[in-house]
C-alpha positions as CSV (number, residue, x, y, z in Angstrom):
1,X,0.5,17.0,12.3
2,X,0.1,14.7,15.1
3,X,-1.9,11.4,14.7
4,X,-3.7,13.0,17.6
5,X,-4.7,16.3,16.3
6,X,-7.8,15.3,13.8
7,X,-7.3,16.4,9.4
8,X,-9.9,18.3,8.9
9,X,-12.0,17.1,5.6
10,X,-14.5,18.5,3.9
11,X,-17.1,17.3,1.3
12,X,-20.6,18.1,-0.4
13,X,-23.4,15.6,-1.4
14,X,-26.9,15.4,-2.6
15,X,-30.4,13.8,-1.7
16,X,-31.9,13.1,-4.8
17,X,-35.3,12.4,-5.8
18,X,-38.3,12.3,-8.5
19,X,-42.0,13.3,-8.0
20,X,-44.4,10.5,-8.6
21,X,-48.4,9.8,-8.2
22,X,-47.2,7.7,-5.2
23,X,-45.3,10.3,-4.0
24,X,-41.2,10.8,-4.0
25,X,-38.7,8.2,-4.9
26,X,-35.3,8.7,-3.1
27,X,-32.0,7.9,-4.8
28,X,-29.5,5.6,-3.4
29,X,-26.2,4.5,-4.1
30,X,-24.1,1.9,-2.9
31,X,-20.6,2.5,-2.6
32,X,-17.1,0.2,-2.6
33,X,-17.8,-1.0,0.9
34,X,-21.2,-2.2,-0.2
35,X,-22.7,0.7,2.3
36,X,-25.4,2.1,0.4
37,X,-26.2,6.1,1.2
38,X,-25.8,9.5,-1.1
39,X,-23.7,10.8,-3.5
40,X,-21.0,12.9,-2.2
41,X,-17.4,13.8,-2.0
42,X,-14.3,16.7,-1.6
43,X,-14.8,20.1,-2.2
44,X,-12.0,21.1,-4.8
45,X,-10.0,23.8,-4.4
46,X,-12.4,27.1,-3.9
47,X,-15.4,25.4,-5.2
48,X,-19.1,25.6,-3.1
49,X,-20.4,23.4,-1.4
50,X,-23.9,22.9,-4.0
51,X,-21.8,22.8,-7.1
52,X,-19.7,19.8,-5.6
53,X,-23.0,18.2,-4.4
54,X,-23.8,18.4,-8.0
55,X,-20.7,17.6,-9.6
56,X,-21.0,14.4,-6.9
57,X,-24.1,13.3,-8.1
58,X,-23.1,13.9,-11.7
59,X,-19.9,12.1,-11.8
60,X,-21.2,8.8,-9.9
61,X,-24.7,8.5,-11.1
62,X,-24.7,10.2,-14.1
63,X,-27.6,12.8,-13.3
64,X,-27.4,15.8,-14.7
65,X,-30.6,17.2,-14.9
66,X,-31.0,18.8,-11.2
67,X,-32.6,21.0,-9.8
68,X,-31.7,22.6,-6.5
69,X,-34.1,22.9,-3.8
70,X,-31.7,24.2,-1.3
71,X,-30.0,23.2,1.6
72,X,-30.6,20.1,4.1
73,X,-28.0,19.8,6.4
74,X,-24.6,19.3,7.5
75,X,-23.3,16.6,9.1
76,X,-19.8,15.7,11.0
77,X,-17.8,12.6,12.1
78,X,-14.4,11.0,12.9
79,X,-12.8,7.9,11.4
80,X,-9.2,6.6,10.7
81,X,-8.4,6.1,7.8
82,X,-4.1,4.8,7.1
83,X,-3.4,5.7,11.3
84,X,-4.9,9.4,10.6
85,X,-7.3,11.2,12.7
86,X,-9.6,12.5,10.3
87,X,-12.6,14.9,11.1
88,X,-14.9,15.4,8.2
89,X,-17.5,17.8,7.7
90,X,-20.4,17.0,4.7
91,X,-22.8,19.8,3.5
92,X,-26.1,18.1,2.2
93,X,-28.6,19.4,-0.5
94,X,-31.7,18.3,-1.6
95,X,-31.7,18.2,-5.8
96,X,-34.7,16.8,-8.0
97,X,-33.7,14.7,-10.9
98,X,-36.1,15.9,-13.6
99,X,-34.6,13.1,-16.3
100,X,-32.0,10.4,-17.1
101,X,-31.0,7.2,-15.6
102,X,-29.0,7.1,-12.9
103,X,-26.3,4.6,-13.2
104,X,-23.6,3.5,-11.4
105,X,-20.3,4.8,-12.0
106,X,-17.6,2.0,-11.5
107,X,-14.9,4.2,-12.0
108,X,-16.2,6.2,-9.1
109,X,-16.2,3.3,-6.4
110,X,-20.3,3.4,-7.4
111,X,-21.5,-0.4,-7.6
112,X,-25.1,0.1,-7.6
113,X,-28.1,3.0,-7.9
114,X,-31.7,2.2,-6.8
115,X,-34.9,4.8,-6.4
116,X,-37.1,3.8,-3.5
117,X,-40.0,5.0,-1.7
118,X,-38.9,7.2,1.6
119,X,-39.9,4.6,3.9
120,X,-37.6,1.6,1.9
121,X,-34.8,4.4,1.5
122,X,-34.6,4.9,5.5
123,X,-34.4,1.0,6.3
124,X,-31.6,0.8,3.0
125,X,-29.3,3.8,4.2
126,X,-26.5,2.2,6.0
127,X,-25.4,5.2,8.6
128,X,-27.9,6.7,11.2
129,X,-26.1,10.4,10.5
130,X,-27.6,9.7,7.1
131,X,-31.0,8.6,7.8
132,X,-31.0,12.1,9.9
133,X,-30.2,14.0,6.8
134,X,-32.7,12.0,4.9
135,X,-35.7,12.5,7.4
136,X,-35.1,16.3,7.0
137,X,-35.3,15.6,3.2
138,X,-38.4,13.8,3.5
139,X,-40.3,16.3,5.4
140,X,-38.9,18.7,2.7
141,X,-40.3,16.6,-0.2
142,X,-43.5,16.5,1.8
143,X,-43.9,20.4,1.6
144,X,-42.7,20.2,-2.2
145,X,-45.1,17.8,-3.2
146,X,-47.6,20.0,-1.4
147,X,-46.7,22.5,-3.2
């Protein structure tokens, strides 16, 4: 393959967040490259994309107590990464943590995990692709706590 012709990735991550009085916390991590956004990562072999959005969330925050609320969105872009052209594709689900503590996984390339209101969480999230996913969240929590 040519460094021209894009590798095409795929991954799977989660918007996570908790029902409160004052309404929904979001969850956010930050990773290695102190960018702080949402726990994702590769599909393995002939897994979907929800149970790898859980299995993400899972392995770098600890959360396991999830329920799905469905899909959000999905999102695309291109870096390098070692002179390669890669193209990566990430499928986004919005999950409410019913219980635990989310906690950094340093084994993971996690350094930190922080709840915050929607409003905090869009001004934290390092990538405007992101904050796009999370603004369709939040106007899916909206109808959720509606509900």
């Amino acid at each position: 393959m040519s460094r021209r012709t894009p590798v095409e990735e795929t991954s799977a991550g989660g918007v996570t967040f908790r029902r409160t009085a004052d309404g929904p916390l979001v969850l956010v991590i930050r990773d290695s490259y102190r960018n702080w956004g949402f726990p994702k990562g590769h599909l393995e072999p002939g897994e979907e994309p929800a149970a790898a959005a859980v299995r993400e969330i899972a392995e770098e925050t600890g959360l396991t107590e999830l329920v799905l609320h469905g899909p959000i969105e999905s999102i695309d872009w291109f870096f390098r990464f070692r002179g390669r052209l890669i193209h990566k594709t990430c499928h986004f689900f919005l999950f409410e943590s019913l219980g635990g503590e989310a906690r950094p996984q340093r084994d993971e390339g996690i350094s930190a995990c922080r709840w915050l209101p929607l409003d905090e969480a869009l001004r934290t999230v390092s990538y405007a692709n992101a904050r796009d996913v999370l603004r369709v969240a939040g106007a899916a929590m909206a109808q959720l706590q509606g509900a």
